[in-house]
Kinemage of the C-alpha trace (Angstrom):
@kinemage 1
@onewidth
@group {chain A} dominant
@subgroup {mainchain}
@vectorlist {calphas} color= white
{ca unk a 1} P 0.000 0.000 0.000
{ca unk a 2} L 1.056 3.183 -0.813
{ca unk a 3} L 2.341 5.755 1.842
{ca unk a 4} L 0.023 8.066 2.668
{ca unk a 5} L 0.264 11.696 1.339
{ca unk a 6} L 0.809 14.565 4.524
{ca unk a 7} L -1.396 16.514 5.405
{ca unk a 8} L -1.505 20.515 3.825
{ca unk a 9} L 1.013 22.574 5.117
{ca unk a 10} L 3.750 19.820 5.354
{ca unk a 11} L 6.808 19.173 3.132
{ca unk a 12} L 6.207 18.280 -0.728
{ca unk a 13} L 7.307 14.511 -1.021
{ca unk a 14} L 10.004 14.133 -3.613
{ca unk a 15} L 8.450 12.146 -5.619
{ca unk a 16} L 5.563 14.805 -5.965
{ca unk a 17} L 6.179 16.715 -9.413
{ca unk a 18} L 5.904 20.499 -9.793
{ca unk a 19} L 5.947 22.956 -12.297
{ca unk a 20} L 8.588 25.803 -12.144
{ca unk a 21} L 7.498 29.178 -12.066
{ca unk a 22} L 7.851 31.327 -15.515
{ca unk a 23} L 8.940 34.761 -14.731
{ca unk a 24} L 7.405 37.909 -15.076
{ca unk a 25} L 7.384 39.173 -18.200
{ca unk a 26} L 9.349 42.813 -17.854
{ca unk a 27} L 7.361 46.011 -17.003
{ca unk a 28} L 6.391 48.210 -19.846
{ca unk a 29} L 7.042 51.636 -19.965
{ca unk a 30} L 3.350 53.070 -20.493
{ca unk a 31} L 2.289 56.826 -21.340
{ca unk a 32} L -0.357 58.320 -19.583
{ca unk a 33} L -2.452 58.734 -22.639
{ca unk a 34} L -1.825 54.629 -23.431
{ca unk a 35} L -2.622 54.391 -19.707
{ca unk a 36} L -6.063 55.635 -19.702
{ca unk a 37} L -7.364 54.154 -22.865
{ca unk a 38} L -6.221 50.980 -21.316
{ca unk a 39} L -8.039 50.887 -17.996
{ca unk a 40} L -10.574 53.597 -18.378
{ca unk a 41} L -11.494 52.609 -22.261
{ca unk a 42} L -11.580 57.118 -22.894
{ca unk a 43} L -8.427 59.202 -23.927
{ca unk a 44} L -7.640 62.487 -22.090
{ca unk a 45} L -9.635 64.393 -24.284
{ca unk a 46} L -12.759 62.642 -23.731
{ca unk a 47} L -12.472 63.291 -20.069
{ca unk a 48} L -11.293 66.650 -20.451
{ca unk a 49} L -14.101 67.373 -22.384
{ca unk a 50} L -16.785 65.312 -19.762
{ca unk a 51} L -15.084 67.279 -16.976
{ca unk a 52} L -15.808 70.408 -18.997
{ca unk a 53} L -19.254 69.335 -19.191
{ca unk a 54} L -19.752 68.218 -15.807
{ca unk a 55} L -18.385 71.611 -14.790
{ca unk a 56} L -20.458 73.624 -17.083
{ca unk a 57} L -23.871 71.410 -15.647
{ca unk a 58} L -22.761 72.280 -12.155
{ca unk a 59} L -22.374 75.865 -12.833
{ca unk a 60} L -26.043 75.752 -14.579
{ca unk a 61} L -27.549 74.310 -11.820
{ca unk a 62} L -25.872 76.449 -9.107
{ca unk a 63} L -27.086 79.369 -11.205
{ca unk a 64} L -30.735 77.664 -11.214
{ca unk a 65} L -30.638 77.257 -7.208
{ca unk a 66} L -29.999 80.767 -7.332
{ca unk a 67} L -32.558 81.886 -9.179
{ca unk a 68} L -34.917 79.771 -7.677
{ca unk a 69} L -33.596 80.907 -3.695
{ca unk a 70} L -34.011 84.744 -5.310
{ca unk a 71} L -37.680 83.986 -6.505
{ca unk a 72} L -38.942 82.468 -3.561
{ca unk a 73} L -37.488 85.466 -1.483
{ca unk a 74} L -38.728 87.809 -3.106
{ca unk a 75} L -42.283 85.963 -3.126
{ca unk a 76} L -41.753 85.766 0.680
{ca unk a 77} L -40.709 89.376 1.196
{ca unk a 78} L -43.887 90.680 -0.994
{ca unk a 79} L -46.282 88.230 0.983
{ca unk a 80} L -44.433 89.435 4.171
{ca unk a 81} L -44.960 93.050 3.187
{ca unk a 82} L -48.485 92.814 1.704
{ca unk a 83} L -49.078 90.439 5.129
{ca unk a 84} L -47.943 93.455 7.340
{ca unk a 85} L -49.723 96.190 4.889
{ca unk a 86} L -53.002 94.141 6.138
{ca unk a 87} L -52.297 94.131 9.946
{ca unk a 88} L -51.499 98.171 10.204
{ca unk a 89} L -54.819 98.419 8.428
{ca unk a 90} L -56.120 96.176 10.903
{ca unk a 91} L -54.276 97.729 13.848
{ca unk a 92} L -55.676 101.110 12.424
{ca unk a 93} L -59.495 99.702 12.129
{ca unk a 94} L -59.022 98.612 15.754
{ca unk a 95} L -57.260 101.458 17.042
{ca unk a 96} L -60.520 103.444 15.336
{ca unk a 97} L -62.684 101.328 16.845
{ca unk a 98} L -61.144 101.358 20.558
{ca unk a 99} L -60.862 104.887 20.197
{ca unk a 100} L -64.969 104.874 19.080
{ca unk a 101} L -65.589 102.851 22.299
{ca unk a 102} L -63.322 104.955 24.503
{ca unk a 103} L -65.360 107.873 23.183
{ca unk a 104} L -68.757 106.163 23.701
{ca unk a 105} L -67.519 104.999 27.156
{ca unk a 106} L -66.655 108.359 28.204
{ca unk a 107} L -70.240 109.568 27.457
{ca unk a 108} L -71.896 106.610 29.073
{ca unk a 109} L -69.472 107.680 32.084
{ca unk a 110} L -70.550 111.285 31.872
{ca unk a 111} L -74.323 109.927 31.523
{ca unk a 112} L -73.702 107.906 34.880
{ca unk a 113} L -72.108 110.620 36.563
{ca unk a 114} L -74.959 112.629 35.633
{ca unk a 115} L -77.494 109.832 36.526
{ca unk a 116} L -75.955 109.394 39.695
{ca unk a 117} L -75.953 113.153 40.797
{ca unk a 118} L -79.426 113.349 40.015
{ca unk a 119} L -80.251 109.781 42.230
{ca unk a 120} L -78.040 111.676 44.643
{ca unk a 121} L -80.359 114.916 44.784
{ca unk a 122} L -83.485 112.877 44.808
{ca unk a 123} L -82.211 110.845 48.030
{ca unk a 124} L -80.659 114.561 49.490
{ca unk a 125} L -84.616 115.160 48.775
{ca unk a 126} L -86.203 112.286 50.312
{ca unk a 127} L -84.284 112.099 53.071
{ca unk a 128} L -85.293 116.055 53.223
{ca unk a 129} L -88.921 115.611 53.274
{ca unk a 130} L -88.988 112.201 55.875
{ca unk a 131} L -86.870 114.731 58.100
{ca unk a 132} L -89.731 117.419 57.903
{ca unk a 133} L -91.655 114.068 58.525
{ca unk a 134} L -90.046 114.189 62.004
{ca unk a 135} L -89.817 117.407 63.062
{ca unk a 136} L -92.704 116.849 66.017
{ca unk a 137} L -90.705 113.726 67.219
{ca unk a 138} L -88.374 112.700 69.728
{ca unk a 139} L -86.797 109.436 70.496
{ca unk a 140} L -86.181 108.498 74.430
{ca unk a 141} L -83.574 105.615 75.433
{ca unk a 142} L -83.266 103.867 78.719
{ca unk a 143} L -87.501 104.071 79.595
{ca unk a 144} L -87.616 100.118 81.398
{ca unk a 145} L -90.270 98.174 79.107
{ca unk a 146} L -93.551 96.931 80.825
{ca unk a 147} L -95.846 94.658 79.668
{ca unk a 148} L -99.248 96.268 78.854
{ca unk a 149} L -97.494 99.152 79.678
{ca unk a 150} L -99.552 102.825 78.473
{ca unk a 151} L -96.912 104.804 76.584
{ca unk a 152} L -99.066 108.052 76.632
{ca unk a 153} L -99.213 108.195 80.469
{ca unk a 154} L -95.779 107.247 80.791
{ca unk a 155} L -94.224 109.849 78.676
{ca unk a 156} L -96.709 112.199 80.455
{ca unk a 157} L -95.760 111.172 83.504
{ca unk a 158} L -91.831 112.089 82.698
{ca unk a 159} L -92.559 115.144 81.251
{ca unk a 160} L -94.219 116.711 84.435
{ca unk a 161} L -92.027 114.987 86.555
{ca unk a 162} L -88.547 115.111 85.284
{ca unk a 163} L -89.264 117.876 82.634
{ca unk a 164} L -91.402 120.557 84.575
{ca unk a 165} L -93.755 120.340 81.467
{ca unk a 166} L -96.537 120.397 84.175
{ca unk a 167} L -99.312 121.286 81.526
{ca unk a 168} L -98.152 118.886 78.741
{ca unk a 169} L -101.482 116.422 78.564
{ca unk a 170} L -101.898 113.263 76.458
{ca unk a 171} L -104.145 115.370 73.712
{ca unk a 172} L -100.191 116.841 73.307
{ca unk a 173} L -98.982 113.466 71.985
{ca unk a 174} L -100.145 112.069 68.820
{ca unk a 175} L -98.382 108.995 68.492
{ca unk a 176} L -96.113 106.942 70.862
{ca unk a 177} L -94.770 103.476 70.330
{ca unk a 178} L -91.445 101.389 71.064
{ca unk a 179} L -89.152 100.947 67.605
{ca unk a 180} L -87.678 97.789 66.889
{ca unk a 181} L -88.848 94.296 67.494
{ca unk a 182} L -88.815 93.084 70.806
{ca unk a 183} L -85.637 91.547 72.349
{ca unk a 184} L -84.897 89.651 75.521
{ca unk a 185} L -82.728 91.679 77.748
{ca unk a 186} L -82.910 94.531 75.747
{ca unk a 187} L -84.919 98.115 76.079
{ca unk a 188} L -86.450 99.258 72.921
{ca unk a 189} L -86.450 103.111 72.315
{ca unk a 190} L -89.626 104.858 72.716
{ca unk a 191} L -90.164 107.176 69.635
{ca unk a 192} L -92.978 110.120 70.667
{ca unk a 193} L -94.695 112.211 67.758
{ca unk a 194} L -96.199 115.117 69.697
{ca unk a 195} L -99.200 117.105 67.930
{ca unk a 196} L -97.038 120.560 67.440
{ca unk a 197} L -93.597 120.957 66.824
{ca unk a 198} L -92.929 123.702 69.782
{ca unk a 199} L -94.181 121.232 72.036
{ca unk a 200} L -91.354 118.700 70.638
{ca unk a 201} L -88.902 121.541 71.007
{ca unk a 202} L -89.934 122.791 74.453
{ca unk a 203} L -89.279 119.067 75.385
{ca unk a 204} L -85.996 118.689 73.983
{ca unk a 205} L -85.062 121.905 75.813
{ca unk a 206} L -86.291 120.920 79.154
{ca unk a 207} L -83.962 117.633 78.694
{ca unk a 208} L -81.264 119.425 80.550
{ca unk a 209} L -83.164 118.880 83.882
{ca unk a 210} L -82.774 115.068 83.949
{ca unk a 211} L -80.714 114.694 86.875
{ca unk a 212} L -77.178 112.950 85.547
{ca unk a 213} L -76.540 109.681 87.250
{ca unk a 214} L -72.772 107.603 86.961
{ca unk a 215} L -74.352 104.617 85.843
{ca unk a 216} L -75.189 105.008 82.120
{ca unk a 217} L -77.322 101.832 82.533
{ca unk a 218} L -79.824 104.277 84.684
{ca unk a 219} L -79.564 107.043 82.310
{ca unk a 220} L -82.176 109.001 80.073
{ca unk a 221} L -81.847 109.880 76.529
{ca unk a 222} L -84.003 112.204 74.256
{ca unk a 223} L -82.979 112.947 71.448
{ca unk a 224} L -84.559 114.464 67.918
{ca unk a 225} L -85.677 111.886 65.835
{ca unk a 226} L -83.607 111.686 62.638
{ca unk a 227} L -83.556 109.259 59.047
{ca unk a 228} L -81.585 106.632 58.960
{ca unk a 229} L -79.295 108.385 56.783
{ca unk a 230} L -78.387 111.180 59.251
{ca unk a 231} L -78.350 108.813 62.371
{ca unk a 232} L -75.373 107.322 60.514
{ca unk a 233} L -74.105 110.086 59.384
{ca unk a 234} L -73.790 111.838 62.967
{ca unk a 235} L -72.611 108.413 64.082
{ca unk a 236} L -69.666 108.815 61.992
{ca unk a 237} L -68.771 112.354 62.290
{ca unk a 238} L -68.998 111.366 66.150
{ca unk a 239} L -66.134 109.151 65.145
{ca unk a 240} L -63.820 112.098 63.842
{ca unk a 241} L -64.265 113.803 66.963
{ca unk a 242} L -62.756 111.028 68.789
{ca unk a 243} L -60.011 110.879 66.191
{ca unk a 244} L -59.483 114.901 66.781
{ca unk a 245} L -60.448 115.408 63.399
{ca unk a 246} L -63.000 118.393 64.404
{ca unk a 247} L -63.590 119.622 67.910
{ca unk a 248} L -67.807 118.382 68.054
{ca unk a 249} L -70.702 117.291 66.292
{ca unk a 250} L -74.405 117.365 67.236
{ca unk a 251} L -78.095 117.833 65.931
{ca unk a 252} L -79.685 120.864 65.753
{ca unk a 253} L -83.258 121.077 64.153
{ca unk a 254} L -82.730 117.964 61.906
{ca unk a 255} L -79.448 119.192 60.773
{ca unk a 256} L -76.259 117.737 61.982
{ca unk a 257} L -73.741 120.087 63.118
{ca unk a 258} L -69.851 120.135 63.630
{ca unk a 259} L -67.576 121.957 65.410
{ca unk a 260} L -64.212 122.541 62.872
{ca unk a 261} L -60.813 122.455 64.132
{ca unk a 262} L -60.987 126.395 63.484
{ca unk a 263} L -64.053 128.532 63.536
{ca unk a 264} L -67.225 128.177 64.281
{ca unk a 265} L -70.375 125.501 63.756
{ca unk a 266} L -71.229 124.464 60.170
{ca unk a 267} L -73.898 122.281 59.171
{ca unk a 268} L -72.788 119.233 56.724
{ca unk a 269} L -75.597 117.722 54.314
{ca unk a 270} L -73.446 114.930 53.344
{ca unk a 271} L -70.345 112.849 53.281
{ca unk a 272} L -68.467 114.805 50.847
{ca unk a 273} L -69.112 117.644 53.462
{ca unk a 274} L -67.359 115.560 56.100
{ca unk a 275} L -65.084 114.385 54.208
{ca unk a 276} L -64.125 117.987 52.919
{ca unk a 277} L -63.917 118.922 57.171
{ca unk a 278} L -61.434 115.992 57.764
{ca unk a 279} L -59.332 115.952 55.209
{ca unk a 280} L -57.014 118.923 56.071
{ca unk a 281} L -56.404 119.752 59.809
{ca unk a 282} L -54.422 119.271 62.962
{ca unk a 283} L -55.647 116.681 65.111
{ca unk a 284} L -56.314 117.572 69.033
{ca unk a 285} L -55.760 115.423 71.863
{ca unk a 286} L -58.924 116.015 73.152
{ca unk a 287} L -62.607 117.483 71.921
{ca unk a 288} L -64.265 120.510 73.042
{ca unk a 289} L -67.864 120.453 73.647
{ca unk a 290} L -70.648 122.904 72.723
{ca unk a 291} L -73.772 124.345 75.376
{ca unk a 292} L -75.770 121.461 76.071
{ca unk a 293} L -78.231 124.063 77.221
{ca unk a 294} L -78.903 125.287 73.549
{ca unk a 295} L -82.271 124.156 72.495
{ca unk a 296} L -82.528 121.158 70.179
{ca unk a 297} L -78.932 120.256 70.411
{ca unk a 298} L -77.500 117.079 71.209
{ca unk a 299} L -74.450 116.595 73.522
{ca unk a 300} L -71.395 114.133 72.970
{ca unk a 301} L -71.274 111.728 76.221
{ca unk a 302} L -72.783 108.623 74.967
{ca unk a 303} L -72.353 106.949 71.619
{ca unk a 304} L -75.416 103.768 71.601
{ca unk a 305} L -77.004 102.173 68.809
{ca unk a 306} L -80.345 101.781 68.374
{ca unk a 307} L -82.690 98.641 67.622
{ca unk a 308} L -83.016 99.411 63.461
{ca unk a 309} L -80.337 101.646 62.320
{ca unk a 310} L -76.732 103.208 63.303
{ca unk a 311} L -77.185 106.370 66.240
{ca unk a 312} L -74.965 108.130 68.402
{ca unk a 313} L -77.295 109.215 71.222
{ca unk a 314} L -76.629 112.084 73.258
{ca unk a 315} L -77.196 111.406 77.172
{ca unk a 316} L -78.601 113.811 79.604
């Protein structure tokens, strides 16, 4: 049996046969002209001329993206111009049109204003006329409440005996009656409408001869009867004279009166007239106080509220 042949990579037996190598034939010398029609199949000129060409296309179509980038911004920049011609027009429509509603505004304002002075003078008038309403009364604080008690002899019964109205009679009253609803633990003023209006003042005036007492619990208070409107009102110009914003204020036929910081007594219809008082002046450390003898005034030593609306009584 034959040997057996090694395995590749191992030592050529010498009995194995090969064939010597030829050599390589020598280089030729080769021009660069031979050289490109040999492995490119063109001569220079051909590619001279497709460079040319490719140049030339390149050159075209850079020219093209131009043209194309210039076109489209100019379309932009005329739709951006033509896009901001139409917003100032709008701007200017609106701007007319705020300025339209400004103007209408302002004379709806002016018609408000004017609306609102004139609801203004017709309260300044009703308030007017329920204060003539009251003229003949007088409203009385710290009276004990009885049941079935008879107001009419009652407020006689003061009158002659803490007044010295010894001839006031019950014909004299036309109308008595507790305000308010009724309240546990709690005195409801007695409001008294008397038949003539001297006979209201001559009471008011005699109102000095309550004897005073410490206890303000056990005190008497009569006092004009005024609207809602001016018990408030008083209430809060009360409150200035604590702050030393004006020296006093009172009521004096209806009207409430103040005291300024400088000069003399001024009646005030309203809040703008308080207002006007306060605004400029020196505050004092303490207030002054006016007669209490003067007739149909109201002192400053007791600041109460009543059952149904704001009031500063006066206490005597």
């Amino acid at each position: 049996m034959p040997p057996k042949a090694k395995k590749k990579g191992g030592a050529i037996p010498d009995h194995v046969q090969t064939q010597p190598e030829e050599p390589l034939p020598p280089a030729q010398e080769m021009t660069d002209e031979e050289f490109l029609q040999k492995y490119t199949g063109e001569n220079s000129q051909a590619i001279w001329f497709r460079n040319i060409i490719r140049a030339q296309a390149k050159h075209v179509m850079e020219e093209t993206i131009a043209q194309e980038v210039e076109k489209s911004t100019t379309n932009i920049n005329i739709q951006l111009k033509k896009l901001q011609e139409e917003m100032a027009e709008k701007t200017k429509e609106l701007e007319n049109k705020i300025s339209k509603l400004h103007r209408a505004l302002d004379g709806v304002n002016k018609d408000l204003g004017r609306k609102n002075d004139e609801i203004q003078l017709l309260k300044a008038h009703i308030d007017t006329i329920e204060q003539k309403q009251k003229e003949t009364r007088v409203r009385i604080m710290g009276i004990d409440e009885e049941s079935n008690e008879n107001l009419h002899k009652k407020i006689v019964k003061i009158a002659k005996s803490k007044l010295a109205m010894k001839k006031l009679k019950e014909d004299d009253i036309q109308e008595v009656y507790r305000a308010g609803k009724k309240k546990e633990n709690k005195t409801r003023d007695i409001v008294v409408q008397f038949t003539k209006k001297s006979t209201r003042d001559e009471f008011l005036k005699q109102r000095t001869k309550i004897p005073r007492t410490t206890d303000p619990r056990k005190r008497m208070y009569i006092n004009e009867d005024l609207t809602e409107f001016r018990q408030k009102l008083l209430f809060d110009a009360r409150q200035k004279v604590k702050c030393g914003k004006i020296k006093d204020a009172w009521c004096q036929h209806g009207n409430i009166m103040v005291l300024k910081l400088e000069g003399g007594p001024t009646c005030i219809k309203d809040y703008n007239d308080l207002r006007a008082l306060t605004r400029s002046g020196v505050q004092i450390q303490s207030a002054g106080g006016h007669d209490d003898n003067d007739e149909g005034t109201s002192g400053t030593t007791s600041d109460i509220i009543s059952d149904f609306s704001i009031t500063d009584y006066d206490s005597y």
